[in-house]
N, CA, C and O atoms as a MOPAC input file, in Angstrom:
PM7 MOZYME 1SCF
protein

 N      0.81800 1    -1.18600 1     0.00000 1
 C      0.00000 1     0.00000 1     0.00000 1
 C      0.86100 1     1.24800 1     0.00000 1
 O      0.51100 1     2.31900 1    -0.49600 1
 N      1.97000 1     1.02300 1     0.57700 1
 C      2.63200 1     2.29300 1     0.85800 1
 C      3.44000 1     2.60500 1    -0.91200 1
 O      3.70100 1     3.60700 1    -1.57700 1
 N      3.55900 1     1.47000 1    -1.04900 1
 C      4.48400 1     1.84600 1    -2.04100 1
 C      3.35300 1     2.17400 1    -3.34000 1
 O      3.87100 1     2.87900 1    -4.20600 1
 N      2.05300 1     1.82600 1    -3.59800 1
 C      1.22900 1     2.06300 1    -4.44700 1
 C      1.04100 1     3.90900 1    -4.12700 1
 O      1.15500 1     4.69900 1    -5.06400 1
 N      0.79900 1     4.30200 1    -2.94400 1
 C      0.64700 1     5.95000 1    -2.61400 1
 C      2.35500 1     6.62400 1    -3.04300 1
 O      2.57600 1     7.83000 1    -3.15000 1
 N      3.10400 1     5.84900 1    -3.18200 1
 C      4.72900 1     6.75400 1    -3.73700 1
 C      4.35200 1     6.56400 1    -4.76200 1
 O      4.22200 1     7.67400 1    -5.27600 1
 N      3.96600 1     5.53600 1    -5.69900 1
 C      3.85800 1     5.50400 1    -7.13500 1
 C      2.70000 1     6.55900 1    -7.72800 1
 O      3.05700 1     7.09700 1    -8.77600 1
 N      1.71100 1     6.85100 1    -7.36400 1
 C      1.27400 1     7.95100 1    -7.39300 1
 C      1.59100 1     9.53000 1    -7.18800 1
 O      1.24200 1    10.51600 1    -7.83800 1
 N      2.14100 1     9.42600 1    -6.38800 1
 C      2.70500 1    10.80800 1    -5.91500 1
 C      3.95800 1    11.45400 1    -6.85600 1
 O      4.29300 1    12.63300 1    -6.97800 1
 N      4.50500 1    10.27000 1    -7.45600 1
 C      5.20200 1    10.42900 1    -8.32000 1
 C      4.66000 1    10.98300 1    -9.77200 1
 O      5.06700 1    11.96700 1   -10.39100 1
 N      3.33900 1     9.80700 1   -10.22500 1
 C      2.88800 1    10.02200 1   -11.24300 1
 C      2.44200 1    11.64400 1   -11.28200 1
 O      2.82900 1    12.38100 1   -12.19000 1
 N      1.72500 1    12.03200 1   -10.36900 1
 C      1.07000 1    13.25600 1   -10.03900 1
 C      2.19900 1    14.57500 1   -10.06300 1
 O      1.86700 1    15.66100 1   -10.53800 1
 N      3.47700 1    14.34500 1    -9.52600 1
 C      4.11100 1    15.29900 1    -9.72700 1
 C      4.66200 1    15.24900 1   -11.06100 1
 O      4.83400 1    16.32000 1   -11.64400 1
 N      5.00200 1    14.02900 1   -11.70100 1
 C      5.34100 1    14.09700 1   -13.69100 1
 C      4.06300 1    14.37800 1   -13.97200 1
 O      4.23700 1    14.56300 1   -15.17700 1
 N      2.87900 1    14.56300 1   -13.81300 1
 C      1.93000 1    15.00100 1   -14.38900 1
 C      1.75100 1    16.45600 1   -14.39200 1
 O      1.37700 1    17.02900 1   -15.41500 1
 N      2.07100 1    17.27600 1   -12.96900 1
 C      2.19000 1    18.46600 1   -12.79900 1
 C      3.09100 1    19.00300 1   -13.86800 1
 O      2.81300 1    19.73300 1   -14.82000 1
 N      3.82900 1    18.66500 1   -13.63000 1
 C      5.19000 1    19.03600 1   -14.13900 1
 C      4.96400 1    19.02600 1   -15.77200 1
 O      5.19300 1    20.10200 1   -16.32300 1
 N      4.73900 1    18.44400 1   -16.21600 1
 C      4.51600 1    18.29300 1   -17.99800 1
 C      3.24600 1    19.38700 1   -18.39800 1
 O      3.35600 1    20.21400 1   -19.30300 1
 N      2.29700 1    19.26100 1   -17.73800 1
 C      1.09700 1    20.09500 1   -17.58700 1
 C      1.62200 1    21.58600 1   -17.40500 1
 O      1.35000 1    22.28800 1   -18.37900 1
 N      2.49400 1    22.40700 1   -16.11500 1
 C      3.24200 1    23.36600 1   -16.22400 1
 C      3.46300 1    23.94700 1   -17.30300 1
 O      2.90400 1    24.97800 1   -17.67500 1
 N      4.91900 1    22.87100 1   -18.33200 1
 C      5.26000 1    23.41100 1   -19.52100 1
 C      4.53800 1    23.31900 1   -20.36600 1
 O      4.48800 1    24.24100 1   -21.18000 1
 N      3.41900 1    21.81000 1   -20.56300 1
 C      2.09200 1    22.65100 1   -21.74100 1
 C      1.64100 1    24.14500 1   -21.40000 1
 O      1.53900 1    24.97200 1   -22.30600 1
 N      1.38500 1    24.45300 1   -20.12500 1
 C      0.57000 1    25.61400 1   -20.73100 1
 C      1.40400 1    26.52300 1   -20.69200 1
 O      0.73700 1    27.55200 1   -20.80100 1
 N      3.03400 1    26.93300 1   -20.55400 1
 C      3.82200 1    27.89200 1   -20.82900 1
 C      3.84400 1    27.45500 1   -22.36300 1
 O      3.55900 1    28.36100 1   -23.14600 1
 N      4.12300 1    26.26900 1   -22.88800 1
 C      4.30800 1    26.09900 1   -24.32700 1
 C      3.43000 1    26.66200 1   -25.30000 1
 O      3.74400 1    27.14200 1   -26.38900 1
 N      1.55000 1    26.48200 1   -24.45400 1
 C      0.91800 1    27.15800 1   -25.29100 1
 C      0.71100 1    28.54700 1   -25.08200 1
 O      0.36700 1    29.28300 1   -26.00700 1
 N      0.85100 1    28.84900 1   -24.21900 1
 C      0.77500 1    30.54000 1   -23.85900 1
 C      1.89600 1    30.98500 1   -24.59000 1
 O      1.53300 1    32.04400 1   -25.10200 1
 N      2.77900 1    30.80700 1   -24.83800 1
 C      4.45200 1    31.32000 1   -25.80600 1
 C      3.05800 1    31.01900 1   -27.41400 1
 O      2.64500 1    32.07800 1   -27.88600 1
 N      2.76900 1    30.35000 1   -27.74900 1
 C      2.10200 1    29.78400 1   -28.97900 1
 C      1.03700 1    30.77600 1   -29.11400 1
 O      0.91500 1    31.22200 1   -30.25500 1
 N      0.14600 1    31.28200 1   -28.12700 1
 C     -0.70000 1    32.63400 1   -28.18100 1
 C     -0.36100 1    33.75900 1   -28.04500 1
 O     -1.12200 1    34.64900 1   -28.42600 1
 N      0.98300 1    34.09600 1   -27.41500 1
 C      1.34300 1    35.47200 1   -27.56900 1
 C      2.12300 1    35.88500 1   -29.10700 1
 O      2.27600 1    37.04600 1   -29.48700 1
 N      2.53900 1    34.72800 1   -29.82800 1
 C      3.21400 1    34.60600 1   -31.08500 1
 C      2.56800 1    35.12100 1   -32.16600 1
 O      2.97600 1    35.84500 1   -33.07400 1
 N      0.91600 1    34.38500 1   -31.81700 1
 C      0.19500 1    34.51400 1   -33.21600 1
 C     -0.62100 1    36.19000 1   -32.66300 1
 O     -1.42400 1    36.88200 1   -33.29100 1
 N     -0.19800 1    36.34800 1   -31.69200 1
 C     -1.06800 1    38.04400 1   -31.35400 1
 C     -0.36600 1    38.70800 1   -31.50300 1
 O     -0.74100 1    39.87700 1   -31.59600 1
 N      1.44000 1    38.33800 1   -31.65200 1
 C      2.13600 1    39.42700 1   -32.33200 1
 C      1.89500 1    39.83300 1   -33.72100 1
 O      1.83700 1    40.93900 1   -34.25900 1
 N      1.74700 1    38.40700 1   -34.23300 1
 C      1.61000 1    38.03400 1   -35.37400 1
 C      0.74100 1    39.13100 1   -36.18700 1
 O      1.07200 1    39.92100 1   -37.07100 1
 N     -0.49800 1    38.87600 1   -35.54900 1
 C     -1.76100 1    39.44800 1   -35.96000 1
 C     -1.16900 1    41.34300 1   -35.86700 1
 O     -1.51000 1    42.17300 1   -36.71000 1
 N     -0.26600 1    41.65500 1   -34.67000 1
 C     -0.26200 1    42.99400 1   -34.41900 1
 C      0.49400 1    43.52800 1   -35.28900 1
 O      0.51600 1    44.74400 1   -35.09900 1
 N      1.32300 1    43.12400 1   -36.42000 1
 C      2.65100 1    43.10400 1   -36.79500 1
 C      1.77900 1    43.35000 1   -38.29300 1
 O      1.95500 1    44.34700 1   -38.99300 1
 N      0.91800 1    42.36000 1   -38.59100 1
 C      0.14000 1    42.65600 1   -40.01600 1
 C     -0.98300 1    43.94000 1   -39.69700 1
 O     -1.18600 1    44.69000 1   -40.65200 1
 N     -1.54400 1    44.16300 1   -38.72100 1
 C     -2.09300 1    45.42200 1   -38.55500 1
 C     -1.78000 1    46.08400 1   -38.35600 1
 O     -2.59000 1    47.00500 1   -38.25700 1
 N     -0.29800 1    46.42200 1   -38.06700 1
 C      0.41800 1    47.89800 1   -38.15500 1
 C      1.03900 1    48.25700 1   -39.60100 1
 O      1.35500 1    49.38000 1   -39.99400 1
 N      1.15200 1    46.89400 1   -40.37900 1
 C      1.55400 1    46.98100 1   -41.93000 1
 C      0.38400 1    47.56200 1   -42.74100 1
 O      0.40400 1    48.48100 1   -43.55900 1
 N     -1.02000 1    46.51900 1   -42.15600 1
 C     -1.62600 1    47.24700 1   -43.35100 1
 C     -2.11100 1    49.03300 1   -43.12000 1
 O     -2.35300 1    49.78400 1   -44.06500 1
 N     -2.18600 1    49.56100 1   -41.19100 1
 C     -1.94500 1    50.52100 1   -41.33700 1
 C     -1.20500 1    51.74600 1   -41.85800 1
 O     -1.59600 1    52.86300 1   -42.19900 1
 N      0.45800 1    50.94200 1   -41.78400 1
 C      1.46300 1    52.20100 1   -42.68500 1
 C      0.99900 1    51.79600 1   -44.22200 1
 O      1.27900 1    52.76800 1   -44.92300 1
 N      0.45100 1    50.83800 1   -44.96100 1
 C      0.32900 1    50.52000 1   -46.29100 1
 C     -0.80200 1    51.60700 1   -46.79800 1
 O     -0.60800 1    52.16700 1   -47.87600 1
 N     -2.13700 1    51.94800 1   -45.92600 1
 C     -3.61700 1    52.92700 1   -46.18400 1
 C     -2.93800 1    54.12300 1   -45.60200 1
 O     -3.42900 1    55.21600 1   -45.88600 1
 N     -1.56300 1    54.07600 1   -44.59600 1
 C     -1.48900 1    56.00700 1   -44.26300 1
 C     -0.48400 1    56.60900 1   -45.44400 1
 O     -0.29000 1    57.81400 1   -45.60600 1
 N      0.29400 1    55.24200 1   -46.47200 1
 C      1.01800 1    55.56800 1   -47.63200 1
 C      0.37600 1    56.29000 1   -48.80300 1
 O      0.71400 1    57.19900 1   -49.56100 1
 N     -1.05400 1    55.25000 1   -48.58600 1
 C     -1.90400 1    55.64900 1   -49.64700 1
 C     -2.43800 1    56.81500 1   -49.77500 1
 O     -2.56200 1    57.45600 1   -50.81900 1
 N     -2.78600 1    57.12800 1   -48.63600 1
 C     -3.69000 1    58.42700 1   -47.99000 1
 C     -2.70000 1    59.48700 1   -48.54100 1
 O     -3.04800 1    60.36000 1   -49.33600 1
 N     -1.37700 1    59.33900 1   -48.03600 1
 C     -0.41600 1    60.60500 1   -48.68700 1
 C     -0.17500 1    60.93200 1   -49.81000 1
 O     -0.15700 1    62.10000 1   -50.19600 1
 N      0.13300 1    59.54500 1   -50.77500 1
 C      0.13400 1    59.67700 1   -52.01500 1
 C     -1.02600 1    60.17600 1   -52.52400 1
 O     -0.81200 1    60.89500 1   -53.50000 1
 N     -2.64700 1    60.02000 1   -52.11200 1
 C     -3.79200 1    60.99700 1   -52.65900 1
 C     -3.35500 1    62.20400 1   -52.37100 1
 O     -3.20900 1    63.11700 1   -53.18400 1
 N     -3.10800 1    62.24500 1   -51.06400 1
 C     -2.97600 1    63.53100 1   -50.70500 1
 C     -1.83700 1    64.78500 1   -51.51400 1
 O     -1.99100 1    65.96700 1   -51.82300 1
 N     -0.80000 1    63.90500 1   -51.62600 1
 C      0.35700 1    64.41600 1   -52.65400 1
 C     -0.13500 1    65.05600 1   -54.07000 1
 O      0.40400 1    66.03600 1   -54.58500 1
 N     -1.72900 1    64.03800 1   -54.85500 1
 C     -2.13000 1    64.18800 1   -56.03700 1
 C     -2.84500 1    65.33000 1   -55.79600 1
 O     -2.92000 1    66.13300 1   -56.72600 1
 N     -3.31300 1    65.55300 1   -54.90300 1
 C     -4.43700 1    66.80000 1   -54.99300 1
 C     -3.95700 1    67.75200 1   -54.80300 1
 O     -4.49800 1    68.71000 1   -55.35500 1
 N     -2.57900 1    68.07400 1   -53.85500 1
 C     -1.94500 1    69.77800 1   -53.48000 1
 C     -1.47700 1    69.63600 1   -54.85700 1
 O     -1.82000 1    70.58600 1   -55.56100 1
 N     -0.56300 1    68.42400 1   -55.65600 1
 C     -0.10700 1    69.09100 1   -57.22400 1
 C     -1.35000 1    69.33100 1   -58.07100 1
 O     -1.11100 1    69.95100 1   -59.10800 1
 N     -2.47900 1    69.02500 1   -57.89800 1
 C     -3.48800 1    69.36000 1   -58.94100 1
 C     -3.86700 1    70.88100 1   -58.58300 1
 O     -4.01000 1    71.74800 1   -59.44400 1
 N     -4.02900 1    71.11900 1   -57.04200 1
 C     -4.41800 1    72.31900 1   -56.28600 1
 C     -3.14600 1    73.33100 1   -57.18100 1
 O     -3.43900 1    74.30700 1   -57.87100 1
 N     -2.14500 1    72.96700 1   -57.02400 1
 C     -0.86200 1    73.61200 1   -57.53100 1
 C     -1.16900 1    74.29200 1   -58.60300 1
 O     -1.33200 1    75.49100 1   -58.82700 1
 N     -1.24200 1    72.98800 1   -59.45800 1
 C     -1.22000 1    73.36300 1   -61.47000 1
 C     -2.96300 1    74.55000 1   -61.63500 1
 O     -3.22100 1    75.25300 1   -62.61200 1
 N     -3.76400 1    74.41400 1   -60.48200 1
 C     -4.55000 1    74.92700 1   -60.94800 1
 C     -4.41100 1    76.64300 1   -60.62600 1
 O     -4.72800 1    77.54000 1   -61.40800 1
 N     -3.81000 1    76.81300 1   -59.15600 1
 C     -3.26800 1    78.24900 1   -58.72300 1
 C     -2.32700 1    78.42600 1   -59.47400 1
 O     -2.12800 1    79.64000 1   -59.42300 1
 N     -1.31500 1    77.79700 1   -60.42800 1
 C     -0.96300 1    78.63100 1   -61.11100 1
 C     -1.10000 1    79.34600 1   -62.61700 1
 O     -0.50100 1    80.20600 1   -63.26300 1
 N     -2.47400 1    78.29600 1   -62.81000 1
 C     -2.79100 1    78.67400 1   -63.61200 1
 C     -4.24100 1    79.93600 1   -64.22700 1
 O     -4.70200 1    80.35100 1   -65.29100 1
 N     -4.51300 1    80.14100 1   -62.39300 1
 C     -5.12500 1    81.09100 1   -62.01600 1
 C     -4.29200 1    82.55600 1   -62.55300 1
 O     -4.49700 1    83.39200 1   -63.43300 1
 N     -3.19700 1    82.32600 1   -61.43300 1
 C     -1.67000 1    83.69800 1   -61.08800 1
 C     -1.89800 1    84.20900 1   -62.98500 1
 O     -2.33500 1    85.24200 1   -63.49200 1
 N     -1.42900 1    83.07600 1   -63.51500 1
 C     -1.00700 1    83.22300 1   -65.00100 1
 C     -2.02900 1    83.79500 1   -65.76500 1
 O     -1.61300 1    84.37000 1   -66.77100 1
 N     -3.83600 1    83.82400 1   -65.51300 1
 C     -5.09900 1    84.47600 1   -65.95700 1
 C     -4.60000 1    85.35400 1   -65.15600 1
 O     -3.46000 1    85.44600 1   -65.61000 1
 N     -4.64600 1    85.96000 1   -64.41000 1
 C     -4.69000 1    87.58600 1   -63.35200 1
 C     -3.51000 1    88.17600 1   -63.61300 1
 O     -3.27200 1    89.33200 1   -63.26200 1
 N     -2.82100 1    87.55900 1   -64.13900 1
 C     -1.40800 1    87.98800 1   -64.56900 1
 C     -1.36200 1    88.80900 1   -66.03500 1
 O     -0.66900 1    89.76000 1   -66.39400 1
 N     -2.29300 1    88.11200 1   -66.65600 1
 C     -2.84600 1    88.55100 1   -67.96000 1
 C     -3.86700 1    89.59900 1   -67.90500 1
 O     -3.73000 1    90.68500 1   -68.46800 1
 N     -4.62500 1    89.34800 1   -67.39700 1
 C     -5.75700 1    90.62800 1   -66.58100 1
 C     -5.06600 1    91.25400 1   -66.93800 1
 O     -4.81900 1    91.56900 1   -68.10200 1
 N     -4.40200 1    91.70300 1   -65.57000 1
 C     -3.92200 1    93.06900 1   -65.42600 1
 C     -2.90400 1    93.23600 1   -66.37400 1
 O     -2.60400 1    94.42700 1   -66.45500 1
 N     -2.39800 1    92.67800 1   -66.95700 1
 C     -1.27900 1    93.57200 1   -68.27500 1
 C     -3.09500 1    93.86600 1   -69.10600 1
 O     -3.35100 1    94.71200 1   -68.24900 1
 N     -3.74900 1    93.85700 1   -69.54300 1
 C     -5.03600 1    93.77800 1   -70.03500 1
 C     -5.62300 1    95.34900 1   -69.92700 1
 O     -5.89200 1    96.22100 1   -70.75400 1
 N     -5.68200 1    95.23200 1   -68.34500 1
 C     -6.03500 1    96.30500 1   -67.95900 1
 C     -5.12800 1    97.45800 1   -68.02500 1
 O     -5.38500 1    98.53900 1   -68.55600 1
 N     -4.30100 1    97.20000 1   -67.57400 1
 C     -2.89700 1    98.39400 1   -67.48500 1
 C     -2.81800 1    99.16700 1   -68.87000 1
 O     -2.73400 1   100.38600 1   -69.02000 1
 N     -2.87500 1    97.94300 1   -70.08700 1
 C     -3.00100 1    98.58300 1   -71.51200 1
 C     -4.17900 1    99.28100 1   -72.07100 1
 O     -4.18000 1   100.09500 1   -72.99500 1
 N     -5.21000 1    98.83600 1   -71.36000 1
 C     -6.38300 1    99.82600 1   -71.36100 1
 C     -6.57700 1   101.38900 1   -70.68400 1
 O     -7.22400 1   102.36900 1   -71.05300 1
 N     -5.65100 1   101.11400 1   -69.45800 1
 C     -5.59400 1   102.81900 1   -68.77300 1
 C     -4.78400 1   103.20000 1   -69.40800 1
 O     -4.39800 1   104.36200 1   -69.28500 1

């Protein structure tokens, strides 16, 4: 009897013990794939704030070509006018 309660006590602590490193093994295995996940959502964020700039880039040069092609009418104006006074 005595020796059936050591053979247990044994089993129970290799059972602890293996059980321990499963769940450090799987907890290392869930913080991996949540980097994982954090690592592609900060990509596809800089990938839409790239995009966003590059629109943004298209519209001040369109804003651009169009003020100067304002300057260049008012520019004409007034030589227009000037030759009229």
């Amino acid at each position: 009897m005595a020796d059936d309660t050591y053979l247990y006590s044994i089993f129970w602590f290799v059972v602890l013990i293996v059980s321990v490193f499963a769940m450090r093994m799987i907890g290392t295995i869930v913080q991996a794939k949540a980097k994982t996940a954090d690592q592609q959502n900060y990509r596809d964020l800089a990938e839409r704030a790239v995009a966003a700039l590059e629109q943004q880039t298209g519209t001040i040069n369109a804003l651009r070509n169009e003020l100067t092609a304002a300057r260049t009418t008012l520019s004409n104006v007034e030589k227009i006018l000037k030759q009229v006074e």
